[in-house]
C-alpha positions as CSV (number, residue, x, y, z in Angstrom):
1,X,36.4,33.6,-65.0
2,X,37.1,31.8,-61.6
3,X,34.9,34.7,-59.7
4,X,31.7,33.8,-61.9
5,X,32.3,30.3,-61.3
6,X,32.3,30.1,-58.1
7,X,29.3,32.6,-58.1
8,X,27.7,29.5,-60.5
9,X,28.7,27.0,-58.0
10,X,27.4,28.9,-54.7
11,X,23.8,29.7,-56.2
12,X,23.7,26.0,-57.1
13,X,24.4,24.8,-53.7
14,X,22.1,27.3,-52.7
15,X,19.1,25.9,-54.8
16,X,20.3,22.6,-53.6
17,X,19.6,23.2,-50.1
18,X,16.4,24.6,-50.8
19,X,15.4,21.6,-52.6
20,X,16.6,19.3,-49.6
21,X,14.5,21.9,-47.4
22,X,11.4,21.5,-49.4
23,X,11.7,17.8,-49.3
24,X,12.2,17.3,-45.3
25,X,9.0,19.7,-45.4
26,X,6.9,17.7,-47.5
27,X,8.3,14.4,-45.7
28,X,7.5,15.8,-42.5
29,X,3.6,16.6,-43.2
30,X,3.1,13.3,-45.1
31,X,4.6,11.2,-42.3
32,X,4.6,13.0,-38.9
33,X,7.8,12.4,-38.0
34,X,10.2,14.4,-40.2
35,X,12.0,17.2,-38.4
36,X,11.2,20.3,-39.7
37,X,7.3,21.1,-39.7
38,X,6.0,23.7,-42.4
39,X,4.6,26.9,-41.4
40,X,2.3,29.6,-43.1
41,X,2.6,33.3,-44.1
42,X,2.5,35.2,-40.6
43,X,2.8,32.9,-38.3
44,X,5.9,31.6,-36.7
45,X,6.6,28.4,-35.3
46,X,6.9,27.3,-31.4
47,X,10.0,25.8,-29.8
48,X,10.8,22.4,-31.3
49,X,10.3,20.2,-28.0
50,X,11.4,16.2,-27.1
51,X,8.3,13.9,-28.5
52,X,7.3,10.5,-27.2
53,X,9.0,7.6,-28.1
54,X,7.4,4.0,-28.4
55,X,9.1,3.1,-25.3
56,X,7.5,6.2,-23.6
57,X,4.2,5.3,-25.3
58,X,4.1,2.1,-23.1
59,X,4.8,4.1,-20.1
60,X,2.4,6.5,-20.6
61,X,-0.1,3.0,-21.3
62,X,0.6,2.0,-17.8
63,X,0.5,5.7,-16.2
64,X,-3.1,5.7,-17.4
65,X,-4.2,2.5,-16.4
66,X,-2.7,3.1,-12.9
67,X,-4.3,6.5,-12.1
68,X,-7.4,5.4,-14.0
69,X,-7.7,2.6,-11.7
70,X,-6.9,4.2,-8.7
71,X,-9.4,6.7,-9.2
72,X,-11.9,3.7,-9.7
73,X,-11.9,2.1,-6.6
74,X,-14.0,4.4,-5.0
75,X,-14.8,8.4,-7.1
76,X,-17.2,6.1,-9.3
77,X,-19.0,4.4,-6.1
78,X,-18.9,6.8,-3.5
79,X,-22.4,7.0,-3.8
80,X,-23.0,3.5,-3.0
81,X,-20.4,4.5,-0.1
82,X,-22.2,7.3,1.3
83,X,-25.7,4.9,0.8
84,X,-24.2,2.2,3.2
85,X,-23.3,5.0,5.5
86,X,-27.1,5.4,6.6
87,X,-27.0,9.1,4.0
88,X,-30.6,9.9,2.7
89,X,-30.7,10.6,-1.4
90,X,-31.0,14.2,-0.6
91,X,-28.1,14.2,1.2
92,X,-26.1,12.4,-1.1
93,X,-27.4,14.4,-4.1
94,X,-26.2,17.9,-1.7
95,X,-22.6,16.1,-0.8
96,X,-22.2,15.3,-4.6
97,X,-22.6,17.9,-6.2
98,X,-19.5,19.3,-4.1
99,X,-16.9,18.0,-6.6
100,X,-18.4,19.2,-9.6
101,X,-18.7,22.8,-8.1
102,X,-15.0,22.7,-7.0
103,X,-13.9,21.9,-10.3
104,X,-16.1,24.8,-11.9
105,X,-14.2,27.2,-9.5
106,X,-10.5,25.9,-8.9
107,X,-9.9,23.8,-11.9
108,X,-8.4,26.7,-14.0
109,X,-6.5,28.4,-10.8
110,X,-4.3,25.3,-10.7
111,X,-4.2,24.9,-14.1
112,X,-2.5,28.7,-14.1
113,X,0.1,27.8,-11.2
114,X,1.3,25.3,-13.2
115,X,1.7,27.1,-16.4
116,X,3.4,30.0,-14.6
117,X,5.6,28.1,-12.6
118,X,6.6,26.1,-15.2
119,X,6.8,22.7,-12.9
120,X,3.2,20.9,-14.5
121,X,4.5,17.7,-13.7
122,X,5.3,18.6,-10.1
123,X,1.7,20.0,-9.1
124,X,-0.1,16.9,-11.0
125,X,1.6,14.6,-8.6
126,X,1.3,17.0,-5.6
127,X,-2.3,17.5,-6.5
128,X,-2.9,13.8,-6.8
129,X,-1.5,12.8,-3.7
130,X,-3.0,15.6,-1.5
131,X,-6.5,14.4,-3.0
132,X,-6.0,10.9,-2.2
133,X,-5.0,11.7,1.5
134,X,-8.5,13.2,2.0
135,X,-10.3,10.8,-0.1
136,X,-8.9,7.8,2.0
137,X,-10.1,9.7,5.5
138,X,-13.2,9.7,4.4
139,X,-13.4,6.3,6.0
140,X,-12.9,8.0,9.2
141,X,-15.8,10.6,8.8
142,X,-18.9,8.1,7.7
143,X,-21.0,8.6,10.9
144,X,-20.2,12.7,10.7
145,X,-21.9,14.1,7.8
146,X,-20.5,17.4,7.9
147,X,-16.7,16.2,8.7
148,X,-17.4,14.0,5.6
149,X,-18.3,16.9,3.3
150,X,-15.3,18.9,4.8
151,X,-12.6,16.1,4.1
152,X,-14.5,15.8,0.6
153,X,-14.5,19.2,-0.2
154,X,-10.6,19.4,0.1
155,X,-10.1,16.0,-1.3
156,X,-12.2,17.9,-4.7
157,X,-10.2,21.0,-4.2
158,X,-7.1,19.0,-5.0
159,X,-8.7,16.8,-7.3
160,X,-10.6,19.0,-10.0
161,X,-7.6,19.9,-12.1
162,X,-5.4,16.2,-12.2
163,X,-6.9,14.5,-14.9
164,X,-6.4,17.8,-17.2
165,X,-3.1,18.6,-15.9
166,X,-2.2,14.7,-16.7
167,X,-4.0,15.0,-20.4
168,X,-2.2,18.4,-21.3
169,X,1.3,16.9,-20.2
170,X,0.9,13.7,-22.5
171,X,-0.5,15.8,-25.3
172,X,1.6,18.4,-25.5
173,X,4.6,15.8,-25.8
174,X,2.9,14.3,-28.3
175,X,3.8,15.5,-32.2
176,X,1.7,17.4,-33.7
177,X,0.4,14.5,-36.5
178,X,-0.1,12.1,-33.6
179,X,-1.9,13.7,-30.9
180,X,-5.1,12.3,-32.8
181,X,-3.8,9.2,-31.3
182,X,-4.5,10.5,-27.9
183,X,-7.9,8.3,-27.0
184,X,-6.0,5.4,-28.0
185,X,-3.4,6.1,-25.2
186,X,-6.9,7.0,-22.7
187,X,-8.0,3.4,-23.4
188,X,-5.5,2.0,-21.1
189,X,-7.1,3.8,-18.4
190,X,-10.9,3.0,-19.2
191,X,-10.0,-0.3,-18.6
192,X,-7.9,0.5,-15.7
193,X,-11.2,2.2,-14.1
194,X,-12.9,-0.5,-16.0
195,X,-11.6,-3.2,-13.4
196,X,-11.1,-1.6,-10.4
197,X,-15.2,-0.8,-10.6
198,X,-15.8,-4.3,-11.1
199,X,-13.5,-5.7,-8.2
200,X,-15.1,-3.4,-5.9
201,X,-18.5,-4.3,-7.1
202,X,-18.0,-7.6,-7.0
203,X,-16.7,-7.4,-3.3
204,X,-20.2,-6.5,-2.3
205,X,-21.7,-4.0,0.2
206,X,-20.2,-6.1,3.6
207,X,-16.5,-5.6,2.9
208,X,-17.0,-2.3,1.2
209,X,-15.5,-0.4,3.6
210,X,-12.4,-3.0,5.3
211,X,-11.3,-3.8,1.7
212,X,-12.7,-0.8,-0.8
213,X,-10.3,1.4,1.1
214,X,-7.4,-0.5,1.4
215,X,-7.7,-1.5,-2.3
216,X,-8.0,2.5,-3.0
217,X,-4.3,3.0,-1.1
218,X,-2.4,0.1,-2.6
219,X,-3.6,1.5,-5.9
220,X,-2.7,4.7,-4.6
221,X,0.5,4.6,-3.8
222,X,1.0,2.5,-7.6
223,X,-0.2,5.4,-9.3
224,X,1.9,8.0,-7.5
225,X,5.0,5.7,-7.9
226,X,3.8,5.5,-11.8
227,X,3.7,9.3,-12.3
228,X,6.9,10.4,-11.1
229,X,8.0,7.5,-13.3
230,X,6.1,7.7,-16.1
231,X,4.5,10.9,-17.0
232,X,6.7,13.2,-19.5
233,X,8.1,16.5,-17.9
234,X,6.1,18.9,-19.7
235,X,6.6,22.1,-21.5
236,X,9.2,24.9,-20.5
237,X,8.1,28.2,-19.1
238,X,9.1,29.8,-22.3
239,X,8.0,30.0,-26.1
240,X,4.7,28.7,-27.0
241,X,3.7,25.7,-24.9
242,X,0.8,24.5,-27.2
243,X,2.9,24.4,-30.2
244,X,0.0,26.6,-31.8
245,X,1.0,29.1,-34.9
246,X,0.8,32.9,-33.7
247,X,-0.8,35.2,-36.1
248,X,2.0,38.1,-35.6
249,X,0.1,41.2,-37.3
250,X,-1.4,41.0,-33.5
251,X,-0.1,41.1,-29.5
252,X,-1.0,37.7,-27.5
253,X,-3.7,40.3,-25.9
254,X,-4.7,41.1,-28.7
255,X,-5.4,37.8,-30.6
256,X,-6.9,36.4,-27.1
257,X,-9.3,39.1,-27.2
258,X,-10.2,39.1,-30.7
259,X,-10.6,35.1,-30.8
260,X,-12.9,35.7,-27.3
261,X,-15.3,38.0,-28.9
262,X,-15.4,35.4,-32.0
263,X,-15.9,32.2,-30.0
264,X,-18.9,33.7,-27.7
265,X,-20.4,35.7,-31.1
266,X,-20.4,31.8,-32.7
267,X,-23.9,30.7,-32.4
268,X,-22.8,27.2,-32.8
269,X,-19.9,27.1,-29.9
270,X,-23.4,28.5,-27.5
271,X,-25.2,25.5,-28.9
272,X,-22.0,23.2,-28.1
273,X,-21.9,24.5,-24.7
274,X,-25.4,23.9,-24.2
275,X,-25.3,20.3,-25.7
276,X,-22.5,19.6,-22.7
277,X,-24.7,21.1,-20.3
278,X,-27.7,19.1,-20.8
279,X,-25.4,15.7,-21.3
280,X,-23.6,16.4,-18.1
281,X,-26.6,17.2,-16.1
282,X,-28.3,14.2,-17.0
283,X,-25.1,11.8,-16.5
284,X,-24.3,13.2,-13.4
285,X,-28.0,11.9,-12.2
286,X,-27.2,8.3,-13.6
287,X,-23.8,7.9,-11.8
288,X,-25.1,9.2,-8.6
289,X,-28.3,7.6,-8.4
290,X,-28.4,4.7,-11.2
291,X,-26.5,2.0,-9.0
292,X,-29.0,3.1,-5.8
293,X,-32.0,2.1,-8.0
294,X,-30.2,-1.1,-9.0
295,X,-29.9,-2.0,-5.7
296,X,-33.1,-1.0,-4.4
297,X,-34.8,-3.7,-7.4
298,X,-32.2,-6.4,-6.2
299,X,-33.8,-5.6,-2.3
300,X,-37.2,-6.3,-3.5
301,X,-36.1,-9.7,-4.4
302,X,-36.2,-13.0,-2.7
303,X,-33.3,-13.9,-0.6
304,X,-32.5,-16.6,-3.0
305,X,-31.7,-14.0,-6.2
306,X,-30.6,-10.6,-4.0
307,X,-27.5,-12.4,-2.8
308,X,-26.3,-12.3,-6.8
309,X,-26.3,-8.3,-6.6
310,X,-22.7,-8.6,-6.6
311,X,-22.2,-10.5,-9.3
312,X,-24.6,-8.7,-11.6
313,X,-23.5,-5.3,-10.6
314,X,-19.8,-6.3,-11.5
315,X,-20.9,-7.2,-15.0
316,X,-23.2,-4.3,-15.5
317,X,-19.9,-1.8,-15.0
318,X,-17.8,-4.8,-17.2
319,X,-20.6,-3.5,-20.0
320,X,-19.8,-0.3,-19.0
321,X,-16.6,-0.8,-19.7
322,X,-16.9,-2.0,-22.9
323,X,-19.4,0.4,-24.3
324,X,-16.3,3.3,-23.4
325,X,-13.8,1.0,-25.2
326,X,-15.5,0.5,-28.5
327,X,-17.2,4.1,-28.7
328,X,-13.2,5.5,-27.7
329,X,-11.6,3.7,-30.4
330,X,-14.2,3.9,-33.6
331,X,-15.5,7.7,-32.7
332,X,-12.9,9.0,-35.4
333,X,-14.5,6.8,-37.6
334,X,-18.2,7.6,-36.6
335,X,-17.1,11.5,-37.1
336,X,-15.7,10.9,-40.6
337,X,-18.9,8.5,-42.0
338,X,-21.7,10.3,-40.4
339,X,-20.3,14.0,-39.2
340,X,-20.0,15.8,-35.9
341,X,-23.6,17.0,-35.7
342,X,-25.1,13.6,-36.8
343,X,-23.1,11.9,-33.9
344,X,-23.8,14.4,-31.2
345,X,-27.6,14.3,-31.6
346,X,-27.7,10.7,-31.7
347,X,-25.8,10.6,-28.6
348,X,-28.2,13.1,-26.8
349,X,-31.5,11.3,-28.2
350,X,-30.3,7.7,-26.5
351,X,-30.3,9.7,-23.3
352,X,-34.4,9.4,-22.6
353,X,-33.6,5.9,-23.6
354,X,-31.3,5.3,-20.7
355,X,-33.1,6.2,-18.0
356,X,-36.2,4.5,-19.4
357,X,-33.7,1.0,-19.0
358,X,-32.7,2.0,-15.6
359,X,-36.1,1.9,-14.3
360,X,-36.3,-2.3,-15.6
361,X,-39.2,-3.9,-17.0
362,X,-41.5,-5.6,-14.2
363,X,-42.3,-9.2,-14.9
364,X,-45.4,-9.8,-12.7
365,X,-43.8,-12.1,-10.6
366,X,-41.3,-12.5,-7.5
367,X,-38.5,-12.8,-9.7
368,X,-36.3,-10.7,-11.6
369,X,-36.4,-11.5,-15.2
370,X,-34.0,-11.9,-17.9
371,X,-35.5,-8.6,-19.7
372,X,-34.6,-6.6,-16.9
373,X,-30.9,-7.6,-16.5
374,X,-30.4,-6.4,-20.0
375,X,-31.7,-3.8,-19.7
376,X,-29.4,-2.9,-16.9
377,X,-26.4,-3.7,-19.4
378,X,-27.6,-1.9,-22.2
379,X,-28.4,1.2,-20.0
380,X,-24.3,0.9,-18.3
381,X,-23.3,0.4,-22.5
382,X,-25.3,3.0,-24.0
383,X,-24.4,5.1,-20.5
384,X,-20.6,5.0,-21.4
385,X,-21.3,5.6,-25.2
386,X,-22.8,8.8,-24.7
387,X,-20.4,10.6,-23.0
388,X,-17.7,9.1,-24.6
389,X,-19.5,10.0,-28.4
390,X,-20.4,13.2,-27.3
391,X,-17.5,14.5,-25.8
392,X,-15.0,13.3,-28.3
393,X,-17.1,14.6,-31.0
394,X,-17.5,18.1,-28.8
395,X,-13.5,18.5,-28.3
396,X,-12.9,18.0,-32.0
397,X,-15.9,20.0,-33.1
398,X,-14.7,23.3,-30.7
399,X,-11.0,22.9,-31.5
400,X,-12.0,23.6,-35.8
401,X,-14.7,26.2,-34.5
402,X,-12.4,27.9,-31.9
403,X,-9.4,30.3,-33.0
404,X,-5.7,29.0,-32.2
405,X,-5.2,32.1,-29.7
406,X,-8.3,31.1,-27.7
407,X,-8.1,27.1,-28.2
408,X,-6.7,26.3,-24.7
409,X,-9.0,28.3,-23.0
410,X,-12.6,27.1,-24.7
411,X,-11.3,23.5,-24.2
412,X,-10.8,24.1,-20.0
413,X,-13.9,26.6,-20.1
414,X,-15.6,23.4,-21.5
415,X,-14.8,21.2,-19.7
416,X,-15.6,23.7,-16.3
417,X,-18.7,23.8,-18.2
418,X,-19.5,20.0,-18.2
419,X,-17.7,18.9,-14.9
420,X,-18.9,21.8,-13.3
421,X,-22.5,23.6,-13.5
422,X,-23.6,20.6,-15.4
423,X,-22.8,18.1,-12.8
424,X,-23.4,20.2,-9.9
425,X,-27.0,21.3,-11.6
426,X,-27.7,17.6,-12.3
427,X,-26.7,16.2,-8.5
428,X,-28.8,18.8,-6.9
429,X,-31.7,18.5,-9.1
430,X,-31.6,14.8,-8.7
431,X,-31.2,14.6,-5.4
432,X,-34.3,16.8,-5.0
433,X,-36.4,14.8,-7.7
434,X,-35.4,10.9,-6.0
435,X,-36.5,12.0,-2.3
436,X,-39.7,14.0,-3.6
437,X,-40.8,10.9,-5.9
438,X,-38.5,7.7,-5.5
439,X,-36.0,7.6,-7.5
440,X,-37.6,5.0,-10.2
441,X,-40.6,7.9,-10.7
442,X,-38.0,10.4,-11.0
443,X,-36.2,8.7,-13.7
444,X,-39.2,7.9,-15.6
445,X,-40.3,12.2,-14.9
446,X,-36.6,12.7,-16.5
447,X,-36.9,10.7,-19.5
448,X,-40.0,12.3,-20.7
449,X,-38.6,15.6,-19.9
450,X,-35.9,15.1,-22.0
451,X,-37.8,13.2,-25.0
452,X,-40.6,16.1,-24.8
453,X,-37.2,18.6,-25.0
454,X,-35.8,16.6,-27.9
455,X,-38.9,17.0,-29.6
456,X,-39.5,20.7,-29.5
457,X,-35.6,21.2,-30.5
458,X,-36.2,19.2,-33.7
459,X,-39.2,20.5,-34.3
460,X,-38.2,23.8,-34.5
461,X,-34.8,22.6,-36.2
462,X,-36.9,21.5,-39.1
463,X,-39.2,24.8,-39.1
464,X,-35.8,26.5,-39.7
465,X,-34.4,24.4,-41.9
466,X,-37.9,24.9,-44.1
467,X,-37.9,28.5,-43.5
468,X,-34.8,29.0,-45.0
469,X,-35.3,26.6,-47.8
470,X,-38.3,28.4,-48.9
471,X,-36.8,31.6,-48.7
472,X,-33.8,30.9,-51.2
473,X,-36.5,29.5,-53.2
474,X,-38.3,32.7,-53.5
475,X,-34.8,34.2,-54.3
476,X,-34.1,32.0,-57.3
């Protein structure tokens, strides 16, 4: 009858819309870019938002290198700033550790402003250009150390939460299949920061100040100009901002509460977080103290080889450079062939290493040798490598280990984590050891703290590892 048959026809159509379905699913996971993503049992999807197109990609490029380079003018060398001021090591290791504390504290209150008023885009570029005012008065402040830590403490205030703000923004308009991409995009601004270090390096200590800072507002006012022109808008104050698949047998509260007891019950997340610690506190002593022992070796030399310092130290942060570069763009490929665990260890063993090659090799005579400028380049490489291996290797590692609910929030405690009490611990602690012993003793003191801490940690690794082999042994 015509009823039945156009009963036939409608299930048919049906099934042939569910087949189409299927197939934009399937296309979609295979290739990133189809327009329906797939979903599991009890879980619902977030709000479909606008992704980045290749246009957009090239903005973003530039966005990175800009602010990257901005930032680079004078963040990386303000020790070598505050040095040429007349500022002991102590004090410099005390006005240092001032940014790294700031970040611990207000890093995830403006992080909450702008995900409850909805305008992330607008507080990034607020943030950033409040910062910079304060940074560039610093200028003003170099004969009154306490004015100087005032204008740097609200300069960090500002500061501790753009660079995250800036990294959530792109990645969250990133799809989903690409946002392993992401380090590609933050190569563009390693070599932003890259080239900025080595122009002010290469300027030398007598224009530091007349042409550092003016270099630092050009740049400045690029970057600014670049984010309210480049960076994507952000997500909406409502639906799920992350994009991340809601378990809905549970309240937000709920699932943030249960994935918190879960993450700090992990023994391995504690172990994370104390592997960022230790890397932190040990690179924050290298960047505030490693170009102040490079420069005190280039003093001890004649006048005929210090007046190179310039030179040199510009291709010491040109290797620098490089080592972030390569260890950004092949740590995927590190983490695939060797695993998470292999890569983080190595990265924490070649830290004894690097402040060994800080200290140089003495040659016996007036000069400075061959042997000792490489080991100034390899120390700047392997520098860069470490955190770059480690930290990569760490964000992966915690976002598998980490429940979705929670994800956001490990990541930014993290972070706190690293930037924070292990940078602040590190400045203090080396600004203590280099006036107590020089700072060449105290690197040397370091490094075989950290080899004898290495060895106790595999030692015990492998009595663990034998433990429990001969145990299941005794089971079979």
């Amino acid at each position: 009858p015509p009823r039945t048959r156009d009963r036939e026809h409608e299930i048919e159509s049906t099934g042939s819309r569910a087949r189409d379905y299927e197939h934009r699913v399937g296309a979609a996971g295979r290739s990133g870019c189809g327009a329906v993503p797939a979903c599991r049992p009890g879980e619902r999807l977030g709000k479909l938002r606008a992704t980045i197109t290749i246009d957009e990609r090239t903005k973003v490029r530039l966005l990175f290198f800009m602010y990257r380079f901005s930032t680079g003018c004078l963040v990386p060398q303000m020790s070598l700033f505050m040095r040429s001021s007349g500022m002991s090591p102590g004090t410099i290791g005390r006005l240092q550790a001032i940014r790294p504390l700031v970040t611990l504290l207000c890093a995830p209150f403006w992080g909450a402003v702008a995900d409850r008023t909805g305008h992330r885009k607008t507080v990034a570029v607020f943030l950033f250009a409040m910062s910079s005012a304060f940074r560039l008065l610093l200028v003003y402040a170099k004969d009154n150390v306490t004015l100087f830590g005032v204008l740097l403490l609200l300069s960090s205030i500002f500061y501790s939460a753009v660079t995250s703000l800036i990294d959530s923004i792109v990645v969250s308009s990133l799809p989903e299949s690409e946002r392993a991409d992401f380090g590609r995009l933050r190569l563009f601004g390693a070599l932003g920061n890259g080239l900025a270090s080595c122009l002010v390096l290469w300027m030398g200590r007598e224009r530091f100040v007349p042409d550092v800072f003016r270099l630092d507002a050009v740049s400045t006012a690029l970057a600014l100009a670049c984010m309210l022109a480049c960076l994507p808008a952000g997500g909406s104050r409502g639906g799920d901002r992350d994009g991340a698949a809601v378990d809905r047998r549970f309240t937000r509260q709920e699932s943030y509460a249960r994935g918190t007891r879960e993450v700090f019950g992990n023994a391995q997340v504690l172990v994370l977080f104390a592997t960022v610690v230790l890397m932190g506190c040990s690179l924050s002593v290298m960047e505030n103290f490693a170009y102040i022992q490079i420069g005190e070796v280039y003093d001890s030399l004649p006048p005929g080889q210090a007046i190179n310092a310039p030179r040199d130290l510009g291709l010491y942060r040109a290797a620098f450079t490089v080592g972030g570069v390569l260890t950004s763009w092949f740590s995927g490929k590190l983490q695939r062939a060797l695993g998470p665990d292999a890569v983080m260890s190595a990265g924490i063993c070649c830290l004894p290493l690097t402040f060994f090659l800080y200290v140089g090799f003495p040659t016996g005579g007036d000069g400075l040798g061959i042997t000792t400028k490489a080991a100034f380049l390899a120390a700047e490489f392997i520098r860069s490598a470490i955190f770059n291996l480690v930290w990569f290797t760490a964000t992966v590692r915690l976002t598998e280990l980490a429940p979705a609910s929670v994800r956001s929030s490990v990541q930014s405690l993290m972070e706190s984590i690293y930037r924070g009490f292990g940078y602040s611990s590190g400045s203090y602690l080396g600004g203590l050891l280099c006036t107590g012993m020089g700072i060449s003793a105290a690197f040397v003191t370091i490094g075989r703290g950290l080899t004898a801490l290495i060895c106790v940690v595999a030692v015990a690794r492998w009595g663990a590892f034998s433990f429990n082999t001969s145990k299941k042994v005794k089971s079979l």
